[in-house]
ROVO-489733 format. One record per atom (N, C-alpha, C, CB): residue in one letter; x, y, z. Coordinates in steps of 0.001 Angstrom, whole numbers. Glycine has a CB too. Layout:
N
   rest      east     north        up
      a         X         Y         Z
...
END
This chain:
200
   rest      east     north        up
      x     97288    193814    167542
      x     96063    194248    166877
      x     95070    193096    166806
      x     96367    194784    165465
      x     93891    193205    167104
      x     92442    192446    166767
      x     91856    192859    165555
      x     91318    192700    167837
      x     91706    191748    165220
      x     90377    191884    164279
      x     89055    190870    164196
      x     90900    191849    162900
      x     88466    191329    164717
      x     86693    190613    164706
      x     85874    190490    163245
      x     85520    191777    165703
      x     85871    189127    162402
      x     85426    189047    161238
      x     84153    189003    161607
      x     85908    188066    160425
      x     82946    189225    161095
      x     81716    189698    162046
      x     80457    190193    160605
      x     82369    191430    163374
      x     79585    189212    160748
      x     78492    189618    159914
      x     77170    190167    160815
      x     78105    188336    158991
      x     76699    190714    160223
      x     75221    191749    160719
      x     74455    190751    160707
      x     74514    193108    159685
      x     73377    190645    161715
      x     72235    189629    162353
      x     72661    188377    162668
      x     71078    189361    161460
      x     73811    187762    162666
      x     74404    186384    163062
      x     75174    186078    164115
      x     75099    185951    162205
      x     75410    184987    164516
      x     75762    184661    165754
      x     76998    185733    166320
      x     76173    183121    165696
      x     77544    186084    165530
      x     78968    187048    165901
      x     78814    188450    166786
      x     79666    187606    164383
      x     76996    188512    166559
      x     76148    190235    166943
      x     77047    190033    168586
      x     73485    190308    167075
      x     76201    188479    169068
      x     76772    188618    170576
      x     78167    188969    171037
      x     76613    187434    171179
      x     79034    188837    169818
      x     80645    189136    169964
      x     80591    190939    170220
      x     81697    188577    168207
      x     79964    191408    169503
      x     80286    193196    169086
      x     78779    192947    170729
      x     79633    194288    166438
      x     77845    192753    171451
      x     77244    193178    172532
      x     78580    193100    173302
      x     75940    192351    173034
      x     79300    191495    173583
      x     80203    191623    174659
      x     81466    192379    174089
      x     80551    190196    175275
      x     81858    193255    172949
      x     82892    193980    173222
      x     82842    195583    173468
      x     83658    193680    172256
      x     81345    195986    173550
      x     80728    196766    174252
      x     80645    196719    175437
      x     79867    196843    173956
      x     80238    195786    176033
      x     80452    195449    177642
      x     81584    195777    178261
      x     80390    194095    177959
      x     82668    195155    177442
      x     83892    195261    177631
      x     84716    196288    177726
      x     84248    194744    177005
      x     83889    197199    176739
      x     84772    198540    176956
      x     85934    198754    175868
      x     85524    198480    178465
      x     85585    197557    174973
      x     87197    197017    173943
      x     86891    197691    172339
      x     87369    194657    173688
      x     86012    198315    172194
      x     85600    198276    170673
      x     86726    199495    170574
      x     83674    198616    170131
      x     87557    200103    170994
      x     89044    200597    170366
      x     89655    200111    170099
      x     89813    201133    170751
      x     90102    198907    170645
      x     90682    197694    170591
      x     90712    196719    169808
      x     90473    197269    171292
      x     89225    196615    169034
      x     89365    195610    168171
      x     88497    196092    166563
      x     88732    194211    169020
      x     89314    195481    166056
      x     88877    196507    164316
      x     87818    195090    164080
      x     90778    196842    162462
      x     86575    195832    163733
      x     85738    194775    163107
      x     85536    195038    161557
      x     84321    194714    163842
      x     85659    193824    161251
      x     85455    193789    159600
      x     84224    193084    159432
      x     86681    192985    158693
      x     83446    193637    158501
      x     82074    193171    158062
      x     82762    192480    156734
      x     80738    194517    157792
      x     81899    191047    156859
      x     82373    190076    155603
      x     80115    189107    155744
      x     84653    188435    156361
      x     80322    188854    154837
      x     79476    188132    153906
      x     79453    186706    154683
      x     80109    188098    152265
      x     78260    185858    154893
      x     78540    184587    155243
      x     77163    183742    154397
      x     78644    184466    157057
      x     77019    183003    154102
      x     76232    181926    153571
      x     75168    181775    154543
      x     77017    180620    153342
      x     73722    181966    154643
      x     73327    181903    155451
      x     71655    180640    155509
      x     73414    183325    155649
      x     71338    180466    156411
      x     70386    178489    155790
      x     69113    179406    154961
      x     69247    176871    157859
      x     68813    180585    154922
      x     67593    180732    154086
      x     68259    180860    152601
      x     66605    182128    154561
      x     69598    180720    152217
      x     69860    180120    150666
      x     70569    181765    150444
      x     68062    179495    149407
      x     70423    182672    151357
      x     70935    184030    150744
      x     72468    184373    151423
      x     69736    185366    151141
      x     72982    185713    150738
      x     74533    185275    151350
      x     75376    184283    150557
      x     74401    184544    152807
      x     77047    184627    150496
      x     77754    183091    150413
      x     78608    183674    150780
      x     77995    182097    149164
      x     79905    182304    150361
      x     80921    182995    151020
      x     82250    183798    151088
      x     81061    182482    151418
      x     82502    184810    151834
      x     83218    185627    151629
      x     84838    185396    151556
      x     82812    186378    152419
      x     85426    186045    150512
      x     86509    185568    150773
      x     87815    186266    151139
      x     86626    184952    149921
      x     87187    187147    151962
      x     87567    188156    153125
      x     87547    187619    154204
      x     86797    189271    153310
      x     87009    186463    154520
      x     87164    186249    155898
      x     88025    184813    155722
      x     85612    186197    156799
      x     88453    184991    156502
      x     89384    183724    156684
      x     89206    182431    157775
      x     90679    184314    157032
      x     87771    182503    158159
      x     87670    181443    158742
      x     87424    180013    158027
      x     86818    181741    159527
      x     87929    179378    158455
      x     87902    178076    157731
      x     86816    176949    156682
      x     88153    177505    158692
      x     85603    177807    157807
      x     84650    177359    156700
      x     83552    178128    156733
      x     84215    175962    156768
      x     84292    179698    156325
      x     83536    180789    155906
      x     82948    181357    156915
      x     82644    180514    155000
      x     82736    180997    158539
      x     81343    181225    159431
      x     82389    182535    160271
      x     80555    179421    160687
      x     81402    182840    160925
      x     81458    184298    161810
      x     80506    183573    163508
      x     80187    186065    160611
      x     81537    184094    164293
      x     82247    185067    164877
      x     84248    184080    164215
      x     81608    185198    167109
      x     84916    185312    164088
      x     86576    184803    163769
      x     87010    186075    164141
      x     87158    184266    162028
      x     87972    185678    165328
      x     88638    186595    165903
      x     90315    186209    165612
      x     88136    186649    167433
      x     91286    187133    164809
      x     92177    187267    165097
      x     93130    188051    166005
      x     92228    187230    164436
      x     94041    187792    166752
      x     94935    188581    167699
      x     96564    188385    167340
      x     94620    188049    169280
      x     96954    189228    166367
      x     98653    188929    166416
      x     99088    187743    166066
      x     99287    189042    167732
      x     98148    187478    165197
      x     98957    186050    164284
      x     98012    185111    165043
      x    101059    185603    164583
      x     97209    184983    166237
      x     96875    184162    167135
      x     95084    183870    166275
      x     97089    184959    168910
      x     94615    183070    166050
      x     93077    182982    165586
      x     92372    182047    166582
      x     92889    182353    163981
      x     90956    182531    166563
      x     90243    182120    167941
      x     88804    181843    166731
      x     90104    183694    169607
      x     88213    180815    167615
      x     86950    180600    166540
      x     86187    179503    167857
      x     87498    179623    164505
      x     84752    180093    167328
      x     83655    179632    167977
      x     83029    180479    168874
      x     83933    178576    168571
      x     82069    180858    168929
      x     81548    182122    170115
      x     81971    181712    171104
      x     80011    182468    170442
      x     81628    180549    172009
      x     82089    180291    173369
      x     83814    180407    173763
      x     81570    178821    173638
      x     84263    180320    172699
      x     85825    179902    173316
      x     86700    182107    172897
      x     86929    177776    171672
      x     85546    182451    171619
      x     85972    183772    171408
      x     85688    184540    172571
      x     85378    184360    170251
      x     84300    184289    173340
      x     84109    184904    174311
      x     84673    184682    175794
      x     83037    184890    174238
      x     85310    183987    176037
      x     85817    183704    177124
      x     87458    184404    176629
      x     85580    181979    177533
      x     88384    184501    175806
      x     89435    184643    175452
      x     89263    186404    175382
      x     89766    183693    174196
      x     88342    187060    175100
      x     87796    188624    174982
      x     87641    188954    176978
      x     85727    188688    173801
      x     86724    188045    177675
      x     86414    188965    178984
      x     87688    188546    179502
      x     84951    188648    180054
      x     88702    187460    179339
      x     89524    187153    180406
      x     90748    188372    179502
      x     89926    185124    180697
      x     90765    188771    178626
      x     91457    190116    177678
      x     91451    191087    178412
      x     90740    190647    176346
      x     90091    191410    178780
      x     89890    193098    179026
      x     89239    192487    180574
      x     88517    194298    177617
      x     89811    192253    181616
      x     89293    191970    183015
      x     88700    193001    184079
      x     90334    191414    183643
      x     88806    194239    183749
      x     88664    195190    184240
      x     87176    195739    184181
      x     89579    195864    183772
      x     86469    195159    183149
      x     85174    195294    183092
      x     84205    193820    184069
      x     84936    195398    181343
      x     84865    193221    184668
      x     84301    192401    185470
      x     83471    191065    184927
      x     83546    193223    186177
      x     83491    191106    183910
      x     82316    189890    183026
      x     83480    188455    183138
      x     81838    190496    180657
      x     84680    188036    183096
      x     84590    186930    183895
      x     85138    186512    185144
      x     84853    186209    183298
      x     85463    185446    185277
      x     85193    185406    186159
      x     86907    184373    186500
      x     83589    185006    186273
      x     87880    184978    186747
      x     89339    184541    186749
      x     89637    183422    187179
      x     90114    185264    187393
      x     90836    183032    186586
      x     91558    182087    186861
      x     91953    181681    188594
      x     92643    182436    186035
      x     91360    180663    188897
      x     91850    180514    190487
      x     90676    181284    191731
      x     93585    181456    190599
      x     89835    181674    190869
      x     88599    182223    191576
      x     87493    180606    192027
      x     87685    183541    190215
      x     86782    180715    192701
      x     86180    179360    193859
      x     85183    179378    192571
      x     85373    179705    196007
      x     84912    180367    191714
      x     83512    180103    190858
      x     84237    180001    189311
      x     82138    181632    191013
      x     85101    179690    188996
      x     86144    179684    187779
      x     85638    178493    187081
      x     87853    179541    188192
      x     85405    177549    187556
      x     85036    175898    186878
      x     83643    175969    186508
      x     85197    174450    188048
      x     83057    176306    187143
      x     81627    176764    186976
      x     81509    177510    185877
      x     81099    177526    188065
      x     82033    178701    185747
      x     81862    179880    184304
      x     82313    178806    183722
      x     82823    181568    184001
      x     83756    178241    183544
      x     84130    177445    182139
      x     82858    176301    181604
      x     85717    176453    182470
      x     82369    175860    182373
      x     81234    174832    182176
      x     80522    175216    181662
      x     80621    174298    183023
      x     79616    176529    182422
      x     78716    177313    181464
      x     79378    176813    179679
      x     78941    179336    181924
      x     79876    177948    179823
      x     80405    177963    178042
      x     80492    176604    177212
      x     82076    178540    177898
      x     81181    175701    177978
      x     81138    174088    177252
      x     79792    173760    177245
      x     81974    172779    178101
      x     78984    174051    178080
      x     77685    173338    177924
      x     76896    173981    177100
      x     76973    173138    179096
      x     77316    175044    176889
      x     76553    175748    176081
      x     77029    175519    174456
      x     76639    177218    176594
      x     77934    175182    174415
      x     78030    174699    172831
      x     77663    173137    172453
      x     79618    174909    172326
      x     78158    172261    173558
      x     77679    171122    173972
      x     76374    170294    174224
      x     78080    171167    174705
      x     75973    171605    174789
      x     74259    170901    174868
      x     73400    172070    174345
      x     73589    170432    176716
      x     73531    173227    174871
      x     72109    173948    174337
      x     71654    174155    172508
      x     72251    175620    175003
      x     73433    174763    171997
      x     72944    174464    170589
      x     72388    173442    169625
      x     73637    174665    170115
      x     72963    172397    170698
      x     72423    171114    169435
      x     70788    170355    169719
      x     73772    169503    169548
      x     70746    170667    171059
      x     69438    170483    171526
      x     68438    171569    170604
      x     69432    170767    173224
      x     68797    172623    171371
      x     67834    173896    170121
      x     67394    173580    168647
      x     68846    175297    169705
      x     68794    173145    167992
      x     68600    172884    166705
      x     67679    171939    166428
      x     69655    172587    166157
      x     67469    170301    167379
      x     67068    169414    167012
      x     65599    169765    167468
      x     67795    168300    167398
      x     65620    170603    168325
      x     64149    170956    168378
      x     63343    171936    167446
      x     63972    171450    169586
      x     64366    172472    166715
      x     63943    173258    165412
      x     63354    172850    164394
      x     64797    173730    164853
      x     64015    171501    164333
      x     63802    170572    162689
      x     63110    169500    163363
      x     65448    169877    161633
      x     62688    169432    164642
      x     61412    168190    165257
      x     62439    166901    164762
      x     59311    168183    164174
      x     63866    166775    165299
      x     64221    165633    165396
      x     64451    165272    166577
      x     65064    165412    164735
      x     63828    164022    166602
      x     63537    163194    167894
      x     64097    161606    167789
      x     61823    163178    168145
      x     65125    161012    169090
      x     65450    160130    169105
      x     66187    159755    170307
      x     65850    160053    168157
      x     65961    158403    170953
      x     66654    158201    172179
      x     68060    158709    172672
      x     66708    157007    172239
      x     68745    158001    171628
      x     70104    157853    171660
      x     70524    160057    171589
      x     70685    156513    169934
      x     69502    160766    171055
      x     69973    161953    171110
      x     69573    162555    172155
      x     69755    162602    170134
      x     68620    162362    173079
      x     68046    162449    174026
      x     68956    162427    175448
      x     67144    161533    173835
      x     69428    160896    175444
      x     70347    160823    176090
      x     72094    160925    176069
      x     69961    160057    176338
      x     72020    161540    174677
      x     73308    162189    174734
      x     73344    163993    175064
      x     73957    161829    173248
      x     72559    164328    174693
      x     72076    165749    174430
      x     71609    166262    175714
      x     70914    165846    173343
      x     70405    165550    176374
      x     69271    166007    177256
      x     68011    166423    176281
      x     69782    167334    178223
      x     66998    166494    176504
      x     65877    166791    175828
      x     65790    168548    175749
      x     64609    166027    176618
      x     64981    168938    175160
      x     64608    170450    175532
      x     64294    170761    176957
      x     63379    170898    174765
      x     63223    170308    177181
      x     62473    170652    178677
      x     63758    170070    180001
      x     60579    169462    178815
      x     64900    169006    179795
      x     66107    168919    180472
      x     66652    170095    180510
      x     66964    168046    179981
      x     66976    170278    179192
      x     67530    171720    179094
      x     67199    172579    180001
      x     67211    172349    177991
      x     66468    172999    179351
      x     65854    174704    180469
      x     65665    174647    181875
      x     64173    175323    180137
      x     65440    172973    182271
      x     65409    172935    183256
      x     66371    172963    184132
      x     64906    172330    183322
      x     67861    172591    183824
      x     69225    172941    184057
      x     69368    174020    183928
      x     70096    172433    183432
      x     69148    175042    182939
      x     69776    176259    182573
      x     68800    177174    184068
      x     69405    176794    180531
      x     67294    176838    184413
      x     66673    177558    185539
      x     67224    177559    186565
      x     65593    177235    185856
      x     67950    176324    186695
      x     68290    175821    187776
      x     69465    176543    188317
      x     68462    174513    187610
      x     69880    176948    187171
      x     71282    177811    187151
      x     70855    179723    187879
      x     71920    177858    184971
      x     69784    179550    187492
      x     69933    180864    187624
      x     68710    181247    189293
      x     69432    181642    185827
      x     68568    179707    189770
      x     68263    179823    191636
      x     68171    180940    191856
      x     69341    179345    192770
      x     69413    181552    192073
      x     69967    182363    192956
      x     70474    183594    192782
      x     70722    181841    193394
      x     69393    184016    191218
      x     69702    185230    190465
      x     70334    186380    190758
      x     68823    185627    190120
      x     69792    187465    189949
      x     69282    187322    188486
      x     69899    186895    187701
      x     68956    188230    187902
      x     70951    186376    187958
      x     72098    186236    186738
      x     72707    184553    186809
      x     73623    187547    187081
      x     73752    184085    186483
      x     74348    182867    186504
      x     75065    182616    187931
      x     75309    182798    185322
      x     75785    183798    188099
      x     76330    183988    189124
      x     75785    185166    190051
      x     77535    184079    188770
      x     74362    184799    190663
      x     73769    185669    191353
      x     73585    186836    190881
      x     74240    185770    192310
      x     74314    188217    191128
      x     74191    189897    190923
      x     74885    189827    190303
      x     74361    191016    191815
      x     76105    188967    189784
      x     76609    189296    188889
      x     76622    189011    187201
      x     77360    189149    189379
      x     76692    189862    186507
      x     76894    189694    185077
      x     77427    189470    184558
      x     76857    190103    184520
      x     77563    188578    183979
      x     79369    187814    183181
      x     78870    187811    181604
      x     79964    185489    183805
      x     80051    187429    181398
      x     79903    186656    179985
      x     79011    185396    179359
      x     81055    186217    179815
      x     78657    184967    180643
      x     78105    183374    180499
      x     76739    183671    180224
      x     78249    182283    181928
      x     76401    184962    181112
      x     74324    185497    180574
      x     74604    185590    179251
      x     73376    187439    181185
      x     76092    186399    178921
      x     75547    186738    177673
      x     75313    185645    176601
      x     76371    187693    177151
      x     76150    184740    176026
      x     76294    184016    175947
      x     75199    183154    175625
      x     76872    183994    176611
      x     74573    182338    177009
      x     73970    182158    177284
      x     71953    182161    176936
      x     74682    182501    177840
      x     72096    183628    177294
      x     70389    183945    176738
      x     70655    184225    175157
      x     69478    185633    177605
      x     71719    184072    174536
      x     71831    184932    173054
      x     70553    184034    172210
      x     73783    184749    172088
      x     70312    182964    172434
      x     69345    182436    170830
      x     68135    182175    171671
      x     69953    180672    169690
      x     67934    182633    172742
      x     66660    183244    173160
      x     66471    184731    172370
      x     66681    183420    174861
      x     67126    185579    172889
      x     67152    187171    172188
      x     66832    186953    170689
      x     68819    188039    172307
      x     67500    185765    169839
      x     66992    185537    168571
      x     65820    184859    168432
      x     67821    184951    167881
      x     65624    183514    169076
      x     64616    182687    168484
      x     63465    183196    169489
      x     64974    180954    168458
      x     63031    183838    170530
      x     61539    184123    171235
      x     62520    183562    172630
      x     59700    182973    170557
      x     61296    183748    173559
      x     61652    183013    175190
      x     61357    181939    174662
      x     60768    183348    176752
      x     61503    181625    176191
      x     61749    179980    176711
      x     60210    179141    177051
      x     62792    180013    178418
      x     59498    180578    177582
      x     58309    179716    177916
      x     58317    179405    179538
      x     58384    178269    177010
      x     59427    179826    180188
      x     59512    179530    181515
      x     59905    180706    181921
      x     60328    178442    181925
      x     59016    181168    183353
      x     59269    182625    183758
      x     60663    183139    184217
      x     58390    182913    184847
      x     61163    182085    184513
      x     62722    182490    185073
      x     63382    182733    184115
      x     63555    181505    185843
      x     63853    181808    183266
      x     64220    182149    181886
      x     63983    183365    180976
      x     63760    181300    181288
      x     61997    183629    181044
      x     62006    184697    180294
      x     62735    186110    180830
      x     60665    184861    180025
      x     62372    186218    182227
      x     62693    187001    183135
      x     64207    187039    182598
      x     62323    186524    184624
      x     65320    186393    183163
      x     66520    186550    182789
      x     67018    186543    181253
      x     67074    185678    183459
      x     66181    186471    180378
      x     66372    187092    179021
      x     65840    187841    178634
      x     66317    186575    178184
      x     65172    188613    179283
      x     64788    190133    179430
      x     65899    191018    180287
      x     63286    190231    180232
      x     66240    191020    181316
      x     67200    191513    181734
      x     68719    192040    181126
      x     67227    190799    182441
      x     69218    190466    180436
      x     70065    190380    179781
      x     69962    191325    178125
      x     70159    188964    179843
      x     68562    191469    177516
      x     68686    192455    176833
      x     68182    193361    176657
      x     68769    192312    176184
      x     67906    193715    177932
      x     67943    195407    178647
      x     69496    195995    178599
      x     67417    195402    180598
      x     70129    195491    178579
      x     71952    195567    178745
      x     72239    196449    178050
      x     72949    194368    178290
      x     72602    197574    177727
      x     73530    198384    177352
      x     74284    197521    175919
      x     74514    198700    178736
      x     75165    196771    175982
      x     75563    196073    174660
      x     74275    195513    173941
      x     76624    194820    174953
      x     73569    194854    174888
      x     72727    194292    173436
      x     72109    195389    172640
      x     71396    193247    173781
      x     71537    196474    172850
      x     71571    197689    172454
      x     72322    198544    171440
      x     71704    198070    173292
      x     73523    198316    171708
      x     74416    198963    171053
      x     74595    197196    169680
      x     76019    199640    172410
      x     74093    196900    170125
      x     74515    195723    168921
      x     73151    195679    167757
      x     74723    193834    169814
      x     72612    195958    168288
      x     71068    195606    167454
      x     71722    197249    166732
      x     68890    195484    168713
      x     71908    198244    167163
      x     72265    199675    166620
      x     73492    199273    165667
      x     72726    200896    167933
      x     74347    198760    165786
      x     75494    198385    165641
      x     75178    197602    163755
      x     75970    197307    167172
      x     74264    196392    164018
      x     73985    195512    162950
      x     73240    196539    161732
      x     72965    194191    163552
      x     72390    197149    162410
      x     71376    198540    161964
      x     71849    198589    160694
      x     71561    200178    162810
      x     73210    199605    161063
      x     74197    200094    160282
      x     74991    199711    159878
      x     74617    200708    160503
      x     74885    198432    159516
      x     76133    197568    158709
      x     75814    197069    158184
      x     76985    196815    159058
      x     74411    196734    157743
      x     74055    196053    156558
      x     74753    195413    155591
      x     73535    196695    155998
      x     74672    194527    155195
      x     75317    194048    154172
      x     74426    194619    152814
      x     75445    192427    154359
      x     74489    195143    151744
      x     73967    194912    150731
      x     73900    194357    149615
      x     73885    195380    150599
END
């Protein structure tokens, strides 16, 4: 048995788009829990059992998974039959895993620091700048529409998610492929999904 600890409008939404994709939402019982959230509203729930209160927390059979990137890769390589990743021993396998590391690695913390206008060498060159950023992430997507050409994985999703929240990018490729990505069928069913789960 699964269970997806999962709050309405927060990073976890992209968990319930990709288990739509997936084809898995029989599969996995989602529980709506409460999380603390930075505009001061919210706290924390003590229904969820992640360690320090946050959402996406996926349990499987005693097994607990935490962090979007590592929940989402452990969900498409689950249910393979819907095609979103991209397998073990496949010529493009190192590549998807990278995606995901870099994406917790560099895009969130870059984003953030460009949120709060913190600026500094040493983060610069640990991080990459913003405009590095996107310019890697375009670069990625050459040979579109997607990460991996025609195909759709887990890594778009992923991927374009705090575009879909925070606005585009500002760069046509980018916007382009985060438009696409939530044209998708799950992101759809997730924005419907959050609708109706309100927390009150």
């Amino acid at each position: 048995m699964m269970t997806l600890y999962h709050s309405p409008k927060s990073r976890s939404t992209r968990i319930i788009a990709l288990l739509y994709e997936l084809g898995a939402l029989d599969d996995v019982s989602v529980q709506i829990v409460a999380i603390a959230r930075q505009d001061g509203s919210g706290q924390r729930d003590p229904a969820n059992p992640h360690p320090e209160g946050k959402v996406p927390f996926l349990a499987h059979d005693g097994v607990t998974i935490w962090e979007s990137s590592a929940i989402m890769l452990y969900l498409a390589d689950l249910f393979p039959k819907a095609g979103l990743s991209i397998p073990p021993g496949h010529p493009q396998r190192g590549a998807y895993l990278s995606w995901f590391a870099w994406y917790a690695g560099v895009v969130e913390p870059v984003m953030l620091l460009e949120a709060i206008g913190l600026t500094h060498p040493a983060l610069a060159s640990t991080f990459r700048s913003g405009t590095e950023m996107r310019q890697r992430l375009a670069a990625g997507l050459a040979e579109g529409p997607y990460l991996f050409g025609a195909r759709f994985t887990a890594a778009d999703l992923l991927l374009h998610s705090p575009y879909a929240w925070f606005g585009k990018a500002g760069d046509p490729v980018l916007d382009d492929w985060v438009e696409r990505c939530m044209a998708r069928p799950g992101a759809a069913f997730a924005t419907e999904f959050d609708a109706g789960h309100v927390l009150k």
